[in-house]
MMTF fields as JSON, N, C-alpha, C and O atoms, coordinates in Angstrom:
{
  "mmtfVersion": "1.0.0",
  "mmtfProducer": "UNKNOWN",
  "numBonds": 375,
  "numAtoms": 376,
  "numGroups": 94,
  "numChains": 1,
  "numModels": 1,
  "chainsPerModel": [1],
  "groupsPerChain": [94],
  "chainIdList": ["A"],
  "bondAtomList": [4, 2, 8, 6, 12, 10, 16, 14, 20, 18, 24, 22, 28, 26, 32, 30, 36, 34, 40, 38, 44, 42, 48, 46, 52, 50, 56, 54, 60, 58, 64, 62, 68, 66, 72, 70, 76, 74, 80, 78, 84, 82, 88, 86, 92, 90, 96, 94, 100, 98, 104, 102, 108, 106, 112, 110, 116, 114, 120, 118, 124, 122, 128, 126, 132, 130, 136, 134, 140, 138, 144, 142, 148, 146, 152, 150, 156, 154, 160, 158, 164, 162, 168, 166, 172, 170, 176, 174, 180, 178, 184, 182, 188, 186, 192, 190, 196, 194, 200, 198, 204, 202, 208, 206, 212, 210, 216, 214, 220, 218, 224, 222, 228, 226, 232, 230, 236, 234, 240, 238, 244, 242, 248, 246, 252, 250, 256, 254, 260, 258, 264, 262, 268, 266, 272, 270, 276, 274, 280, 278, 284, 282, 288, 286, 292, 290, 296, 294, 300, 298, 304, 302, 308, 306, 312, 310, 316, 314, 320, 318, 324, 322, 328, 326, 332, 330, 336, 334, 340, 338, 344, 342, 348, 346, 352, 350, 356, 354, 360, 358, 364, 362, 368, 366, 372, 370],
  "bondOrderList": [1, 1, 1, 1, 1, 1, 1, 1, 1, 1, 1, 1, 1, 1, 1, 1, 1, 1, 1, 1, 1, 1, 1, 1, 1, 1, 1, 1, 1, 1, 1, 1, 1, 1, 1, 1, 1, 1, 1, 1, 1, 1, 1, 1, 1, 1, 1, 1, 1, 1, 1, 1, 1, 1, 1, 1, 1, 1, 1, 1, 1, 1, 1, 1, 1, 1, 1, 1, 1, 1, 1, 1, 1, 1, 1, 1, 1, 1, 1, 1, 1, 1, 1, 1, 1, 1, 1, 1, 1, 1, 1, 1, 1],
  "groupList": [{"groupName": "UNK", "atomNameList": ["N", "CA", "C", "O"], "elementList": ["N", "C", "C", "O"], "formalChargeList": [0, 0, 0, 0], "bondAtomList": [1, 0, 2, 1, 3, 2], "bondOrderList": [1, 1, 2], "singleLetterCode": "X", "chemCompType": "L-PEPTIDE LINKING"}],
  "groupTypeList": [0, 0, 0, 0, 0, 0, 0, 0, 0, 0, 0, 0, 0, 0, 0, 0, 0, 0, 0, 0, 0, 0, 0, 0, 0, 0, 0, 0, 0, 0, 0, 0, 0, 0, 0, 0, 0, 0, 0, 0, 0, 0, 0, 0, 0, 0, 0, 0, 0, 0, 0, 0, 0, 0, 0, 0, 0, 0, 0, 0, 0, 0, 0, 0, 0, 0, 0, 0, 0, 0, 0, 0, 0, 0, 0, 0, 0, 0, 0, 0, 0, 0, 0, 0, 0, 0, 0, 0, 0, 0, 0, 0, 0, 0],
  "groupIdList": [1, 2, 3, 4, 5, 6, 7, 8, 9, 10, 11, 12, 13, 14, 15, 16, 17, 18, 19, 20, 21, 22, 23, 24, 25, 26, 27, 28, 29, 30, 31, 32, 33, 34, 35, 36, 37, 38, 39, 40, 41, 42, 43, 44, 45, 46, 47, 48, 49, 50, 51, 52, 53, 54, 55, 56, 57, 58, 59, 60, 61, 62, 63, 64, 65, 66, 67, 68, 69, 70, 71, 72, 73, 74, 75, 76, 77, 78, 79, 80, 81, 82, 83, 84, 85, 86, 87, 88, 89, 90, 91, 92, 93, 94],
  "secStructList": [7, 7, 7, 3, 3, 3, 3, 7, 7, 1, 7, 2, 2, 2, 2, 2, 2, 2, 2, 2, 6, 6, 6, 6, 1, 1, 3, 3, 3, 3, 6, 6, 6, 6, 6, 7, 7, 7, 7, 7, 7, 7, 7, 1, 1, 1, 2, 2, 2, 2, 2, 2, 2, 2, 2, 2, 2, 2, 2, 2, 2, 2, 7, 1, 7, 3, 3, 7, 7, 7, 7, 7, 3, 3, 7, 6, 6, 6, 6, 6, 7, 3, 3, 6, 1, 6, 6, 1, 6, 6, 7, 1, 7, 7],
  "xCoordList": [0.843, 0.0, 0.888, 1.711, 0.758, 1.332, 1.254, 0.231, 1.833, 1.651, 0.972, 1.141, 0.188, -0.639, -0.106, 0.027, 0.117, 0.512, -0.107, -0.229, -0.691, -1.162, -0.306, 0.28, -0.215, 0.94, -0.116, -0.916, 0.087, -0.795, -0.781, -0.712, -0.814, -0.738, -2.358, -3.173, -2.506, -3.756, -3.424, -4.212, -2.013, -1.478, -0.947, 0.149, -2.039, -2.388, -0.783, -0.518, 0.428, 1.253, 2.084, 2.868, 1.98, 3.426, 3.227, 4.03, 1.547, 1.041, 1.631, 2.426, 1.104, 1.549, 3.098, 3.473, 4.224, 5.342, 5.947, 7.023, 5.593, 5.661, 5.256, 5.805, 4.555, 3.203, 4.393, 4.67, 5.052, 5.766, 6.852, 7.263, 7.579, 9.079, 8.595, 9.431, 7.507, 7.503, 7.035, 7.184, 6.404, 6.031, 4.969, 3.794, 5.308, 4.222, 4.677, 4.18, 5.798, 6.491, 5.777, 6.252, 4.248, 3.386, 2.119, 2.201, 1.033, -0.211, -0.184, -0.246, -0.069, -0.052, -1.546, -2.1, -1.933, -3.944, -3.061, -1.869, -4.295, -4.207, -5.484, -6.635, -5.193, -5.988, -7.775, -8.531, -8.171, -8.817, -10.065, -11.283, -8.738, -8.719, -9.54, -10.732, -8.811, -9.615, -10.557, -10.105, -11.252, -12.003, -11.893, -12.678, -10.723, -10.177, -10.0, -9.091, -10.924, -11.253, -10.347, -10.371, -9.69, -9.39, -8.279, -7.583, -8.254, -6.716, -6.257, -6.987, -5.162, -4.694, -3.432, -2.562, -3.583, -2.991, -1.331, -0.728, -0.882, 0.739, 1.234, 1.449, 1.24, 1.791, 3.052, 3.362, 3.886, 5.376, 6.296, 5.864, 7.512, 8.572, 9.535, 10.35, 9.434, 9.976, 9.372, 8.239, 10.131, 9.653, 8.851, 7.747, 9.855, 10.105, 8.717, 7.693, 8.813, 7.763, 6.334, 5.492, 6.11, 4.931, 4.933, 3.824, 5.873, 5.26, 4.73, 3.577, 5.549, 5.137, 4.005, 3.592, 3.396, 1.867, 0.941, 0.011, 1.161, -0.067, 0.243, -0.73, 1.486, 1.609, 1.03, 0.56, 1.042, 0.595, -1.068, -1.721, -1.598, -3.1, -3.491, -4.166, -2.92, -3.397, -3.652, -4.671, -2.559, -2.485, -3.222, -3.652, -3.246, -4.177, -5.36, -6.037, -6.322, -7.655, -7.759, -8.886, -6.895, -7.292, -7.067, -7.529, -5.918, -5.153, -4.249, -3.986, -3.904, -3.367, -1.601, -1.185, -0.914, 0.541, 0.456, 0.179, 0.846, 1.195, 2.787, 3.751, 2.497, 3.541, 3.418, 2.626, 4.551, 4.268, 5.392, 6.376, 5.409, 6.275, 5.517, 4.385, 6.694, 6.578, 7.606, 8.413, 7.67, 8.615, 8.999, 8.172, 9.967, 9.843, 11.091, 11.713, 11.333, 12.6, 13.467, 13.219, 14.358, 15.381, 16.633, 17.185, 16.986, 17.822, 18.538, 17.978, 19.94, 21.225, 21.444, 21.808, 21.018, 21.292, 20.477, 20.85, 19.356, 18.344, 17.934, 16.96, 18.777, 19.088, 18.036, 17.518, 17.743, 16.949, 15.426, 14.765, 15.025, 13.756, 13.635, 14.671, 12.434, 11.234, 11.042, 10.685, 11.322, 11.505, 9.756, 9.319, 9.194, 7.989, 6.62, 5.45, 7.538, 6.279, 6.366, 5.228, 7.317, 7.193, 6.191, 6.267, 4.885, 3.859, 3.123, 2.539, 3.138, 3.064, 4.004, 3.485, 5.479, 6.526, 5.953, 6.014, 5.497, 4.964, 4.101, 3.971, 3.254, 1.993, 0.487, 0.431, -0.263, -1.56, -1.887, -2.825, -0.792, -1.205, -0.235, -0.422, 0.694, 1.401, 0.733, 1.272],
  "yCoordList": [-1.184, 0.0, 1.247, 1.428, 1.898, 3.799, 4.671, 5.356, 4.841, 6.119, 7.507, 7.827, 8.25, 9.221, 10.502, 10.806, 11.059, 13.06, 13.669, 13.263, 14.907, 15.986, 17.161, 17.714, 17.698, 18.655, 19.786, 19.98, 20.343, 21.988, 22.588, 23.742, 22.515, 24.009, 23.948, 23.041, 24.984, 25.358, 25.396, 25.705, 25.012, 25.384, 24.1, 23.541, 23.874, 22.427, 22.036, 20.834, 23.1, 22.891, 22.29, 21.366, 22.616, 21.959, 20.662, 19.732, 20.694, 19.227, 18.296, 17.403, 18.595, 17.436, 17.468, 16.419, 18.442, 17.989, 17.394, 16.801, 17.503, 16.862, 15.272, 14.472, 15.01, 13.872, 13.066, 11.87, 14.124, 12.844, 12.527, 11.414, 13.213, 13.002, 12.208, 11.853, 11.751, 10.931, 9.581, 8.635, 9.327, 8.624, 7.552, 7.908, 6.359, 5.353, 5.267, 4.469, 6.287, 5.588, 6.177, 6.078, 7.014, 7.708, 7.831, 7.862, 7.884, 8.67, 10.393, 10.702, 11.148, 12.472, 12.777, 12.603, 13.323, 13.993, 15.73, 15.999, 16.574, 17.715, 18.722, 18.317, 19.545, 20.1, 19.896, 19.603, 20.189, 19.554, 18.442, 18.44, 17.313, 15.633, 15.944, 15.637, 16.742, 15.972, 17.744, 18.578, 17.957, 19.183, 20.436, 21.023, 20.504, 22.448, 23.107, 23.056, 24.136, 25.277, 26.798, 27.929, 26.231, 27.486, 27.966, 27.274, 29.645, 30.131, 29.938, 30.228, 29.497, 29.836, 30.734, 30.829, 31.388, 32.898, 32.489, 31.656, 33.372, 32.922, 34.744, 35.746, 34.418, 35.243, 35.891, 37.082, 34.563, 34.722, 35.255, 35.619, 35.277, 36.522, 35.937, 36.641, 34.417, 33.824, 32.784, 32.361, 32.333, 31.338, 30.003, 29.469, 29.821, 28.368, 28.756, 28.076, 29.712, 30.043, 30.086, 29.308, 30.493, 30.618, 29.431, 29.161, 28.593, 26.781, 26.255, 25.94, 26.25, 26.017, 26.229, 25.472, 27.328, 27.713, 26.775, 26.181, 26.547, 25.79, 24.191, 23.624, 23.609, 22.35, 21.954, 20.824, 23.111, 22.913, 22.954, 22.519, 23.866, 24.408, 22.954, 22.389, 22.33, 20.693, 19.666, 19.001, 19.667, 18.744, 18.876, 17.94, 20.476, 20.586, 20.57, 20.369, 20.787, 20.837, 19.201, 18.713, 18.624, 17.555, 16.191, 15.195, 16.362, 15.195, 14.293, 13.115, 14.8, 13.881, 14.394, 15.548, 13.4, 13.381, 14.456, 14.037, 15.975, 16.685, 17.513, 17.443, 18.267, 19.196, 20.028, 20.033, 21.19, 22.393, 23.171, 23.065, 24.07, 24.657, 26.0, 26.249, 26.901, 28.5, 28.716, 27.792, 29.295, 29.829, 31.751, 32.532, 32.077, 33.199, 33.226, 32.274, 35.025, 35.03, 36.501, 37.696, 35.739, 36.952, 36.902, 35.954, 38.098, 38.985, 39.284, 39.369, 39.51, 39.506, 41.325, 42.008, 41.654, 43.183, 44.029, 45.085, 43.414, 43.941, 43.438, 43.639, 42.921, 42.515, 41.735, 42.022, 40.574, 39.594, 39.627, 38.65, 41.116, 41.107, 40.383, 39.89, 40.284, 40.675, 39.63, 40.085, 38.391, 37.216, 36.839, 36.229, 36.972, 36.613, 37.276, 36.977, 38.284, 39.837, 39.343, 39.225, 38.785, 38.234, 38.101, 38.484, 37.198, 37.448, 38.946, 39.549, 39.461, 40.992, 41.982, 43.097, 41.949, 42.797, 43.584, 44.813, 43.056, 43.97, 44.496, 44.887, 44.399, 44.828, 44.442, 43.213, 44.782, 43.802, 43.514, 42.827, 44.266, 44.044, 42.891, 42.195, 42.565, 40.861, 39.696, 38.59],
  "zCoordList": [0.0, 0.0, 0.0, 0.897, -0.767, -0.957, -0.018, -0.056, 0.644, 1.458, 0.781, -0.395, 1.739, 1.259, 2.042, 3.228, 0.914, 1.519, 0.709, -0.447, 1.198, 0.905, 0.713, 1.644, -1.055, -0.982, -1.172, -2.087, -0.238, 0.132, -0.594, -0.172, -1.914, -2.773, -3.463, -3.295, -4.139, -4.867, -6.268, -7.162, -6.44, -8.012, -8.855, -8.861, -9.5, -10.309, -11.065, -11.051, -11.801, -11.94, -10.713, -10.932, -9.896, -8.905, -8.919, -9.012, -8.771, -7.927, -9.035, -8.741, -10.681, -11.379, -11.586, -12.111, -11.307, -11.581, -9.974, -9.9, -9.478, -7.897, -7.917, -7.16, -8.565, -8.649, -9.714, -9.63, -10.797, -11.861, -11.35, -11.678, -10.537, -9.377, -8.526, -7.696, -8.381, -7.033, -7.527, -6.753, -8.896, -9.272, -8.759, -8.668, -8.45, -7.994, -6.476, -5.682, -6.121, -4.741, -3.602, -2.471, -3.904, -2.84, -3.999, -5.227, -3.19, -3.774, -2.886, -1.696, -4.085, -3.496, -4.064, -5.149, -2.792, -2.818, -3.287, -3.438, -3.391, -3.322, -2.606, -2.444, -2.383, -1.603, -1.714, -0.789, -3.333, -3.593, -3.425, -3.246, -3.637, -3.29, -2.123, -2.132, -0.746, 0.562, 0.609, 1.394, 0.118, -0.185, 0.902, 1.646, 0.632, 1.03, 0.399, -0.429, 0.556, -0.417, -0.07, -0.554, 0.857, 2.104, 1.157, 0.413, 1.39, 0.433, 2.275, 3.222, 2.325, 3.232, 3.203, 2.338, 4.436, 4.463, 4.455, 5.132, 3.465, 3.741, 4.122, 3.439, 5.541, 6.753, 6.623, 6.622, 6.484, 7.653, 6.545, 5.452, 6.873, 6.685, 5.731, 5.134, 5.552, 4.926, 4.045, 4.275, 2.984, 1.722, 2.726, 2.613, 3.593, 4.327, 5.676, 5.607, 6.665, 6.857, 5.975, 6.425, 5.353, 4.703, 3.962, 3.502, 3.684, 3.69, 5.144, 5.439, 5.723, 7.116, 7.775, 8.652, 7.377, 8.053, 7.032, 7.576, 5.227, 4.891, 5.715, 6.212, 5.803, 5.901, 7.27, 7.404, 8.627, 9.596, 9.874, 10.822, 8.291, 8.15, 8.114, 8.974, 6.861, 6.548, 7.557, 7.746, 8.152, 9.039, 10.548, 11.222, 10.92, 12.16, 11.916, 12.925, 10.345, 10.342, 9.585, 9.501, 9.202, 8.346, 8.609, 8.053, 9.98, 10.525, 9.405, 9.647, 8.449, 7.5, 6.938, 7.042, 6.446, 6.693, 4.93, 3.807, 5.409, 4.101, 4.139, 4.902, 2.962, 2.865, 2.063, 1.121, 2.49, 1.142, 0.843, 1.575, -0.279, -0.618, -0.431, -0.016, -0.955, -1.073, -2.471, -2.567, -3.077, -3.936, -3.854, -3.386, -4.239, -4.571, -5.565, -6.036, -5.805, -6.298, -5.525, -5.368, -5.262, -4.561, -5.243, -5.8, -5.102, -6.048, -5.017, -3.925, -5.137, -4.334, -4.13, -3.173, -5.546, -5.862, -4.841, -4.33, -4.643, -4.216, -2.689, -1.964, -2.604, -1.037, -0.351, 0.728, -1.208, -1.201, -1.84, -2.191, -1.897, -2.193, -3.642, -4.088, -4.415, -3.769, -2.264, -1.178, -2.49, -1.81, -1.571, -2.547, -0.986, -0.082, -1.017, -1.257, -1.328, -2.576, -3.491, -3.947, -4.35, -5.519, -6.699, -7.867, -5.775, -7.263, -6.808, -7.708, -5.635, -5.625, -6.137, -6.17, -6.639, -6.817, -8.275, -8.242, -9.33, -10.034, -10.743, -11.903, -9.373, -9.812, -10.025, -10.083, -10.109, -10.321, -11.774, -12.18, -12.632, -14.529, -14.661, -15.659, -13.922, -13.875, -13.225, -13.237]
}
């Protein structure tokens, strides 16, 4: 039998390139799958934080073994930003 995780995102791309790296060696659900509709709030100050709050959202309302990511992009020049702002950095016409 496959072990079952829940990868917290809302963004149908990760899930399926996540889903082809892992292949048959897990059944990965998605938010979806166990019906959470919730945006959940990404808070914290960091990439790794703001995974941390959905993976703990999953698991304290859902009881089930998940995980999550965050992405951003930080720039060295710019002294890490946007980092966390990212799909906010430019703008609402992006």
């Amino acid at each position: 039998m496959r072990k079952k995780f829940v990868f917290a995102t809302n963004n149908s791309h990760k899930l399926e390139e996540v889903t082809a790296i892992l292949g048959e060696k897990v059944e990965l659900l998605s938010m979806k799958d166990i019906k959470c509709d919730t945006d959940i709030p990404e808070t914290a100050d960091t990439l790794e934080g703001n995974a941390l709050l959905k993976a703990k959202y999953i698991f304290d309302n859902y009881h089930l073994d998940c995980f999550a990511d965050d992405t951003g992009l930080e720039v060295e020049a710019l002294g890490g930003a946007p980092g966390v702002y990212s799909a906010r950095y430019a703008g609402d016409a992006h």
